[in-house]
N, C-alpha and C positions, 0 to 999 in steps of 0.2 A: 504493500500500500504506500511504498514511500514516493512510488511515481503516483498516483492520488495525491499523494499531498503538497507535492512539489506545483502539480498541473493545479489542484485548487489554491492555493495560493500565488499563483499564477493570475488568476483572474480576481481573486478580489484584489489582488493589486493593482490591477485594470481598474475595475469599480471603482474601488478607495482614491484614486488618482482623479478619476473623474468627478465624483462626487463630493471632494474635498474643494477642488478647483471653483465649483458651483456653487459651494459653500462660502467662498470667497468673495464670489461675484453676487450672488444670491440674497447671501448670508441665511437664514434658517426663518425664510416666507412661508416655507412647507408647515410650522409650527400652526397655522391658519386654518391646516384641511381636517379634516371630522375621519376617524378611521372608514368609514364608510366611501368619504371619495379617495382613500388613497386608495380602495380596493380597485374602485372604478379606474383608476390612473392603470393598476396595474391589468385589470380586464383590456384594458385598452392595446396595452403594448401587445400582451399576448392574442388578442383577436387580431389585432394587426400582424403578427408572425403567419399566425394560422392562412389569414388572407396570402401573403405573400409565399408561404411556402405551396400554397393552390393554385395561384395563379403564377407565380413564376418571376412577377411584374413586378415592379417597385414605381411610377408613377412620381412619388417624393423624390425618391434617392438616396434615403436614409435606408439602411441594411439590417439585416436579421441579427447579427451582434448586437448593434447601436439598443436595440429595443432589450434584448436577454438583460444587459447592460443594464439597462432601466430599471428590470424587473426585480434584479439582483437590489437595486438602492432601492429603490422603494419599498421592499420589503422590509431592510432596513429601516427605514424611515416609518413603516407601521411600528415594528418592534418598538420602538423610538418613544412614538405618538402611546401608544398603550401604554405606556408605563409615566408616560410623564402624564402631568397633572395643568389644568388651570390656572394653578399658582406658580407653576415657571412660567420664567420670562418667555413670551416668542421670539426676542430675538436673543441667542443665546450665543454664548465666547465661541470662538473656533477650536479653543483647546478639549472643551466641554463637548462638542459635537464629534470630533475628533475619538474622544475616550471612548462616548458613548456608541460611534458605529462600533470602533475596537470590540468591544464588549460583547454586544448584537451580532458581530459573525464569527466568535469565537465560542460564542452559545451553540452558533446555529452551526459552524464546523463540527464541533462535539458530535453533536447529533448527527451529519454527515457519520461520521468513524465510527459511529454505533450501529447505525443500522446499515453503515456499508460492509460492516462484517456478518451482521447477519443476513442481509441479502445476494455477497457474495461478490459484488460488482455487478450486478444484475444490468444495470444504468449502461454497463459499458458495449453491450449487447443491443439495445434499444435504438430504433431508431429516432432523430430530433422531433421528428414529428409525433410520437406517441410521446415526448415530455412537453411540447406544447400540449395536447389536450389534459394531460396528468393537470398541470398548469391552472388550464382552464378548467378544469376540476375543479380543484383547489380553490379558487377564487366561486367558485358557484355556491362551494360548503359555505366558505369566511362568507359569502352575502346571504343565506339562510340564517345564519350564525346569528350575525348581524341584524337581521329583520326580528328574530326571535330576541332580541336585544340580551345576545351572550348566554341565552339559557340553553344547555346541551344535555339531552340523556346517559348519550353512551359515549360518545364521541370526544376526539383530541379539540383544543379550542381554538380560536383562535392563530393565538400566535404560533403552534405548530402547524398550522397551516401557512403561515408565514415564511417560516423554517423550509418547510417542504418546496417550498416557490423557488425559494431562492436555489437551495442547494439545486434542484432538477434547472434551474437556468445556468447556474455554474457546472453542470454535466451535458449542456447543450453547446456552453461557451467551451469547453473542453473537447466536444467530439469537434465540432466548424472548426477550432484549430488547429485539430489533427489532421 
């Protein structure tokens, strides 16, 4: 697994580079959105993959990374938004933003290495396209979730829904650069 971890870490330092950048420019505007539209934000990226892995097309010009990309921070950035409160600031230091993605994909790497051992590298066999719908999965639960305002019977919540987004787009952004 040590080429897993070299290859994921790989990409969130893609992510982290971009997202820090925007962070810069931005600064932490994202602190505004309701978890509900960051889902919508990441619905979007991956309906947009789904389109373009069907039709072939790109139209904009922006690429199927640029979006995996996206979905990878923004999950982030749910993670983020769930835990933080009302009472922080929205506009918050960069070192503080900083910490806290660190935090957020060291969580959610864990979790990558748990159940990549028990699923075996399953991921590495699949093709992109069955982790976009995995994705779009994902994002359909978190808006049930959501609608039922957090109440769940049986089910992982939320944020391991979160978790699962991102790592399956960092095993998307791993297979396109192979």
């Amino acid at each position: 697994m040590a080429n897993t971890a070299h290859e994921y870490d790989t990409v969130i330092n893609t992510c982290r580079e971009l997202f820090l950048k925007k962070t810069r420019d931005y600064g932490t505007a994202w602190r505004i959105l309701r978890p509900a539209s960051i889902t919508d934000q990441i619905f979007i990226k991956a309906q947009r993959i789904r389109t373009l892995e069907e039709k072939k097309v790109s139209k904009v010009g922006d690429d199927i990374k640029g979006e995996y990309i996206g979905i990878v921070n923004y999950c982030v950035i749910a993670m983020m938004q769930l835990e933080l409160t009302a009472d922080d600031p929205m506009e918050m230091p960069f070192d503080r933003v900083s910490q806290l993605f660190e935090e957020k994909v060291k969580e959610t790497r864990e979790l990558m290495f748990a159940k990549n051992h028990d699923y075996g590298e399953a991921w590495r066999d699949m093709r992109i396209s069955s982790l976009t719908d995995l994705i779009l999965m994902k994002i359909f639960r978190v808006k049930q979730i959501e609608d039922n305002q957090g109440a769940t019977l049986a089910s992982e919540g939320v944020k391991a829904n979160y978790q699962d987004m991102l790592n399956y787009s960092v095993f998307a952004l791993i297979k396109l650069t192979n």
